[in-house]
Each structure stands twice: as C-alpha cells, then as structure tokens.
N, C-alpha and C positions, 0 to 999 in steps of 0.2 A: 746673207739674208737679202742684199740690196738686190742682187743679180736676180734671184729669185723671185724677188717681186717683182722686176721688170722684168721678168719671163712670164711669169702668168698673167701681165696686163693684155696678151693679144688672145687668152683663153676665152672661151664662150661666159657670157656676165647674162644672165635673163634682165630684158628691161623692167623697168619701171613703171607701171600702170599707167596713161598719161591724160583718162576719165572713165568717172563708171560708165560711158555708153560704149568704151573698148576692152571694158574688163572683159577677162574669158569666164567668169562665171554668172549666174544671174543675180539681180538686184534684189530676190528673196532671200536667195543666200548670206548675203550681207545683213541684211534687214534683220534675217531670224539670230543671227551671232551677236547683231547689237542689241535686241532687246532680251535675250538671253542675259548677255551679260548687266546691263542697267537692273534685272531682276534681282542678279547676283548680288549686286555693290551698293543697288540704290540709286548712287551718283557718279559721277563720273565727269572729269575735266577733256573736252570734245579731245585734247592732243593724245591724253593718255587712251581713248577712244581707239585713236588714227594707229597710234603704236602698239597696242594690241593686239590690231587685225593686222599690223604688219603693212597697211598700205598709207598711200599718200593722203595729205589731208584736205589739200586743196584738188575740188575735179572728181575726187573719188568719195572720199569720207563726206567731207563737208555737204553734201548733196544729200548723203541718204540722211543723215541727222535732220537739213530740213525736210527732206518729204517726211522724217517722221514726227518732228514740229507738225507740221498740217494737218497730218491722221490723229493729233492727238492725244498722238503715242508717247510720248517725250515733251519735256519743257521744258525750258532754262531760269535755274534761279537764279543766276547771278553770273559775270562776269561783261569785260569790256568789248572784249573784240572775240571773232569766229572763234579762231582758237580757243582762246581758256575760258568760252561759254562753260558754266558749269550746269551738265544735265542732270536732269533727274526722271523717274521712269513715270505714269500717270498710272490711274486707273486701268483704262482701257489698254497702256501699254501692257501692264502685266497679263490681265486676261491673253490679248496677242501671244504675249512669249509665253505662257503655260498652254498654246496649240501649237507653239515652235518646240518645246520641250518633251513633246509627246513624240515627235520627230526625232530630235536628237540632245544626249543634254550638254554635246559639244560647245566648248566655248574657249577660242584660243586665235590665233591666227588664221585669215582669209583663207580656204582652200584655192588652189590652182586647177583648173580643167586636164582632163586624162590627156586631150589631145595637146595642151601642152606640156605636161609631165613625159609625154612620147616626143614631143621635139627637144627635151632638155639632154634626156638620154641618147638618143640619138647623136646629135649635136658633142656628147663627153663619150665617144662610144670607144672603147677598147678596139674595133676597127682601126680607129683612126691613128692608134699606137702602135710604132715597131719598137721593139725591145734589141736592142745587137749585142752584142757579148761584152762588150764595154761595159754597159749600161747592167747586163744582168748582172756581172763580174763585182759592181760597185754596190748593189744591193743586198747581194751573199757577202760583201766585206765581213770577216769577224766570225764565219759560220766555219767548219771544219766541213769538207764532204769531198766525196771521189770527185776528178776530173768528167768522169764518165757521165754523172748525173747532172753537171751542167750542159753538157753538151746536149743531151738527151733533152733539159729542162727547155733551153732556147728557142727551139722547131714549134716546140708545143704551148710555149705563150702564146709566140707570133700567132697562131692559127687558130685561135680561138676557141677550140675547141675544150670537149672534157680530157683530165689529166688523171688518170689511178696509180696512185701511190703506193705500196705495198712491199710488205717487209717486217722485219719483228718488228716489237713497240719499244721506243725509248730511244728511238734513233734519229728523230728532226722532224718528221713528216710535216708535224705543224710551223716547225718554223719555217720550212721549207716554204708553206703554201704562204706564209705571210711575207718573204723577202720577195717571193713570185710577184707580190700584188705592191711591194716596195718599187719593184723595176719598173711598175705603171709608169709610177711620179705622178707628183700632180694631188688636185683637189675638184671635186666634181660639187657642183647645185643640187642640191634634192631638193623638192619642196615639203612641207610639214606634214601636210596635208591635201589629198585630193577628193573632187568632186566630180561624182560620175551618178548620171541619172538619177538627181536628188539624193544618193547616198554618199555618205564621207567616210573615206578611208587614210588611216593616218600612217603616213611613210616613214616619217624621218622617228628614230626609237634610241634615246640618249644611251642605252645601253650599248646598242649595237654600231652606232655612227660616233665618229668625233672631230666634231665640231673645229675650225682651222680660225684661230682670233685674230681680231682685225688688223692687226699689225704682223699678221704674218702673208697677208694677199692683196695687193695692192686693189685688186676688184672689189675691196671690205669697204677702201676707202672712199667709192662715188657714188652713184646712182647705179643702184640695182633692185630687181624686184624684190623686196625683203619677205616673201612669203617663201622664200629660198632660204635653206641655209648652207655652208657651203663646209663641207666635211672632206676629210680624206679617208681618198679611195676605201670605202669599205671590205673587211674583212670578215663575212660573219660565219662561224664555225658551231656545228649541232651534231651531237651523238647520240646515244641510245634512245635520246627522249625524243629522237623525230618520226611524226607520224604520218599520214593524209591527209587528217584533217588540218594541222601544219602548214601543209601544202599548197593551201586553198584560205578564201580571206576568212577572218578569224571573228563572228559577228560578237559583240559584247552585248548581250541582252538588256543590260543595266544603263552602259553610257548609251548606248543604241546609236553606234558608229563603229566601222569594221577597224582592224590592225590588218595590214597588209602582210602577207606570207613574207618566208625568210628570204626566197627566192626575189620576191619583188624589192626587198629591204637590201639584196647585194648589190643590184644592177648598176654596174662601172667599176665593180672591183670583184671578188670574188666567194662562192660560196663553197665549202668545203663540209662533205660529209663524212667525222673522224668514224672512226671503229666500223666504216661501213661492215654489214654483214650481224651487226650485233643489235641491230634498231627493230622496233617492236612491229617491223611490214618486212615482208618479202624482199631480197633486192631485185626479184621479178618484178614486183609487183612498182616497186619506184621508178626503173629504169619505162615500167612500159608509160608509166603516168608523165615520162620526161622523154621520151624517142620522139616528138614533134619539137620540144622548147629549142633541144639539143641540137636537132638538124634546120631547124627554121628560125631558131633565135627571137621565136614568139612563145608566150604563152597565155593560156587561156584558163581567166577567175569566175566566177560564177558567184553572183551577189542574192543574197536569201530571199530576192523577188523569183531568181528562175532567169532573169537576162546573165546574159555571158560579155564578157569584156574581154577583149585583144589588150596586151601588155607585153613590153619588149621585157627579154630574155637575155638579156645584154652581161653575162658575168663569164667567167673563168670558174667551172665547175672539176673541182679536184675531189676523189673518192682515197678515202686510205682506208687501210686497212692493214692488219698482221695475221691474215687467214688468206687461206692460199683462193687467188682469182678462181682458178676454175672451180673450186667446192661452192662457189656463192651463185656464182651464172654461165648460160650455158655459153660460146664461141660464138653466136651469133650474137650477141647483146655486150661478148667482149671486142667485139668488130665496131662496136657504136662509140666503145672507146675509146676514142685514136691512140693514144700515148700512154703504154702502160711503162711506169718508173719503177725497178725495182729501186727500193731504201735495203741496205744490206748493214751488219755491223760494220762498228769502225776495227779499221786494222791497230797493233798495237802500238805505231809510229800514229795514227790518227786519234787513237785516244791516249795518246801523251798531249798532243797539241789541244783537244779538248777542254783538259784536265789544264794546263797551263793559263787558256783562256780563262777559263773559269776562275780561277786562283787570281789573276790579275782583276779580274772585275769585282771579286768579293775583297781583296786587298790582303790571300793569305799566302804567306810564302810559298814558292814553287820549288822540288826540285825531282831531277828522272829517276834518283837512286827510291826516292818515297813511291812514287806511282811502279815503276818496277817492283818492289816491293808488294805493294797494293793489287796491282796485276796477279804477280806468280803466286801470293799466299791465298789471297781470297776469292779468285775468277779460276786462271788456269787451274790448280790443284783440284779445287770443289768442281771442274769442268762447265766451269759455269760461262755465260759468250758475254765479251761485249758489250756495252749496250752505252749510247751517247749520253746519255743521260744521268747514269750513275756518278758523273767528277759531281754536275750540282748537285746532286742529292746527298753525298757524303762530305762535302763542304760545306754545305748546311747544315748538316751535324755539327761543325768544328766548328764555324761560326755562331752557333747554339753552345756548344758547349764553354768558348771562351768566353762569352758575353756573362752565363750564368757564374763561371768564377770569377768575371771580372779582373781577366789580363788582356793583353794584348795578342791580337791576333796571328796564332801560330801553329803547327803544327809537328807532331810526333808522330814514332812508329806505336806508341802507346794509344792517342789517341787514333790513329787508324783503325789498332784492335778494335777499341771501342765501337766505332761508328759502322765498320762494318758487322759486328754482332747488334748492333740496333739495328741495319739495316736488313739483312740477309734474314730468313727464315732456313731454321738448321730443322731439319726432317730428320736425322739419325737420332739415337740414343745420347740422351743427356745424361746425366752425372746419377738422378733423383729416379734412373730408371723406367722413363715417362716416353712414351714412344706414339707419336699423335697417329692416329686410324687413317686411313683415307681409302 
C-alpha cells in the first residue's frame, strides 16, 4: 500500500481554488447553490456552507456569504468568529433562490468549468499509458484464457482504439474488458459536476464510479480541489437497454440539470457495449453516430438550448458480442474497428483450470476425476460446448445446496446429478410424456 501511495504522489492532483476572482465558474453560480440550499435547511454554520460546495472557505466562500450579507440575502444569528457564523436565509433571500430554483433545483457541490473538466482528462489521458506484457500478464492474474488472446489484447490497449470481442456467451468477454482497464492502473479526478453556458451537468454517478478513500492515495491527503473526486479507472458496461438518446446528455425536466451520457461518464477508463447486435438501434446506426468520437477522440453533446459542446472522447471502447460480426455490419464499418478478438470456448484442459479456480475461491473441494465426470456425462454426451462460465454457475448450486442442509462445504457425483438437472434445460421427452413445442 506504502509504495502505492508514493507512486501516485507525482500523478495529476487538480488544485485548489486560491479566490473567487480565480474560480473557473461564475460568482452566480455560487450565489444561486447558496441560496438554494439556505432555502432548503433555513440555517446553516458558514463551515458546513464551505464543505458542501466543496471549496475553500477563506478567499472563496467567505466572500460570497458577505456580498450576500449586503444584498440582504442572508444574516447571521449567532456565532463568534467567520467560520461558525451561523446563517440564516431572509425574506428577500428566499424570493432570490425561488428565481434560482426556476433554474435549476441543483443543490450539492461547486460545479467545475468544461474547459477545465477538458484539462483534467486530458492531463489522466489513457495516451499517456503503456500497458507491456508484464503489466497486462499481472492484471489477467487468476483469469483462465488462450495465450493467443493476450497477445492479440496488448497491440490493441496500447492503441487506443475500439476493441470487438466476439464469440459464444459465457466465455469472459466481460471480465476480459474489466482486467483490460485493471492494466490501466491508477485512479483518475472526475469532477461532480460541470458547468457549461449556464447549464449543469452532473458526471460523477455513485453507481457507475468508485470512489478511492483517502487512505488509499496519498493525493486524498493535501490540498486538492475537492469538487474532484477521485475514483478508479472507470468501467461502465450497457446492453440491450442502450439507446441515442443515451447517447446524448440526458435533460431531467424535474431537477432541471442534465446527467451526462455513458460515454462521457467512461472517460479515462473504458466503455463496453455487451450483446452488441441485440440493442433497441441499429448497429449501423451507433457506429455512424461514433465514426468522428472513434477516429478524433472528440465528441459532440447538444444541450436542449440548441448550443453544441466539444468533449473529449478519452476511453477504450470494446463491442462483444456472440453473433457473428459480419450479420451485424457491413466490412467498411468492421475496418473502423481495429481489433477484432475472437472469445472461443475453453478447451477441456482450460475448463479444468476454470472449474479448479472457482472451487478454490468458493472453498469447495477440487478434484479432475469429478469435472471429467461432469464434462463426459452432461457436456460431451448431450453435445453440448464449453462454455467458461458454467464451473461458477454449478458451484453455486452446491454451495446453495450445502448451506440449505447445513453441512459443510463439499461435493458429490450425486450432487453433480443434481445441479446439472437444475441447471440444463432437457428438450427431449420426459417420463410424464410431456414434450415442450418450439
């Protein structure tokens, strides 16, 4: 952990605002987020003020608090010193924030300016990263997969470009795309929130980012612009439910502040489109809407005024899929792809080592006479292939099954039966005569 942190002490740190007349946003902005919130709460101690918007309190905060003393807007009932002034909102503040609120009803941390959310990425840019075989070799630790596909994976980090995956399903695809953005390393700044021509759009999405706590980056522990937060390398993965308007910023009519696309929510790590081929648009129709992002590493949002914004394009865009590339697009649009990966099943030496891993990390016994077993009765015979996936899925039966009886964790050629008649869907004739249609 030590080394660690003193490896990321020489990483990019965004400073720390050092007065509002050098902040990058304007003093309305501020203005409308504190008398919003004084609306919200009534009152308010100036520090927990300062710590909500996420900036400094002295130069920055403490300024706009008095010019809103002045206006009229705010008064202090009580306290000794700047700091723990304890405010409260007036008359005339509230009228104020209910034509701030007609605006927007955001109320949370300072946004950061576009043109510096474009120096941050920039600045953390996947550019700046070589990935060598060492480094990818230690991030696939633990994964089962041909030689082939590493070799194959390496060329095509380095180069920034899109990656298509493809191959049956149940074979790694996804873990693959996630040990890919393991090899990054590292932990990048986002900011919360940005502000672009009076409108706020909010980047940083607890679902899809995660958050890196302050005893694990030494950069947590000084002076940084806290309207940052500093997550590792995003991974954000979207299937059938991706659409265009997706694509494009996502206006909340209600909070009336936009959510930034999934695309802008990857930037410094990667975005990954599963089941490409099965999503409710064309994959004509995505790749034409991405042949500038792809080859220029920009892209262009469009805010529900009609002004358009420039925004970096800054990820590792991998496509899977288990339908065959050419049925989906035509040779000119698979040329845009650079690196197409087949994913192939595991061989039966490959899903032994699978099956072994697995066994060892749920804590059930291992041994090759059971999986041989399990291979030749329920795979080979029914002609059924492969597939990486099935040791966790039928190990999670047995560790279901044991928990329910309440023994200790173990395995049988009885409990095999078992789990593969839970697992498998039998199409022939059953006992009761019953023979499903299809």
């Amino acid at each position: 952990m030590a080394l660690e942190l003193f490896a990321n002490a020489s990483l990019y740190t965004p400073a720390e605002p050092e007065s509002i007349e050098t902040l990058d946003v304007s003093y309305n902005v501020i203005e409308g987020i504190v008398l919003r919130m004084l609306h919200v709460n009534s009152t308010m101690v100036a520090h927990e003020i300062a710590t909500a918007l996420c900036l400094p309190f002295f130069n920055v905060v403490e300024p706009v608090l008095n010019q809103l003393r002045e206006m009229h807007l705010l008064e202090i009932l009580r306290g000794d010193r700047a700091m723990s002034y304890v405010y409260t909102i007036t008359n005339a503040g509230r009228e104020r924030a209910l034509q701030y609120f007609e605006q927007t009803t955001y109320v949370g941390p300072a946004p950061v300016s576009l043109e510096s959310y474009v120096k941050a990425i920039k600045a953390q840019s996947l550019k700046n990263i070589t990935v060598n075989s060492e480094r990818l070799r230690d991030a696939f630790d633990g994964l089962v997969f041909e030689e082939a596909i590493l070799e194959a994976i390496g060329p095509a980090v380095n180069s920034g470009r899109s990656i298509f995956l493809y191959g049956p399903p149940g074979n790694g695809k996804t873990s693959i795309c996630e040990r890919i953005v393991a090899s990054f390393g590292g932990s990048i700044f986002i900011p919360s929130i940005i502000s672009v021509s009076g409108q706020l759009i909010r980047i940083f999405d607890e679902y899809n980012h995660q958050e890196v706590g302050a005893d694990e980056d030494i950069r947590l522990q000084g002076r940084y612009d806290k309207r940052y937060k500093l997550i590792r390398r995003p991974i954000i993965i979207v299937g059938g439910e991706l659409t265009m308007e997706s694509l494009d910023l996502v206006w909340n009519n209600e909070s009336r502040f936009y959510e930034a696309p999934f695309q802008m929510k990857a930037n410094g790590g990667a975005f990954m489109i599963d089941d490409f081929g099965r999503q409710r648009i064309e994959p004509k129709t995505l790749l034409n809407r991405w042949i500038v992002p792809l080859e220029k590493k920009i892209d262009f949002l469009t805010l529900h005024t009609g002004t358009k914004m420039e925004v970096p394009f800054d990820e590792l865009i991998v496509f899977s899929t288990n339908l065959n590339p050419k049925a989906l697009v035509d040779d000119a649009f698979l040329r845009r792809i650079r690196y197409k990966i087949p994913i192939n099943d595991p061989s039966h030496e490959a899903f032994r080592a699978i099956w072994k891993i697995v066994s060892e990390a749920k804590g059930v016994p291992y041994a090759d006479e059971l999986v041989d077993y399990f291979v030749y009765k329920f795979m080979r015979s029914q002609g059924r292939p492969l597939r990486g996936c099935i040791p966790r899925d039928i190990l999670d039966n047995i560790v279901d099954v044991c928990r329910f009886k309440q023994i200790d964790l173990t395995i049988t050629v009885e409990m095999l039966d078992d789990a593969a008649k839970a697992y498998f869907v039998k199409f022939e004739d059953d006992e009761s005569g019953y023979k499903p249609s299809l």
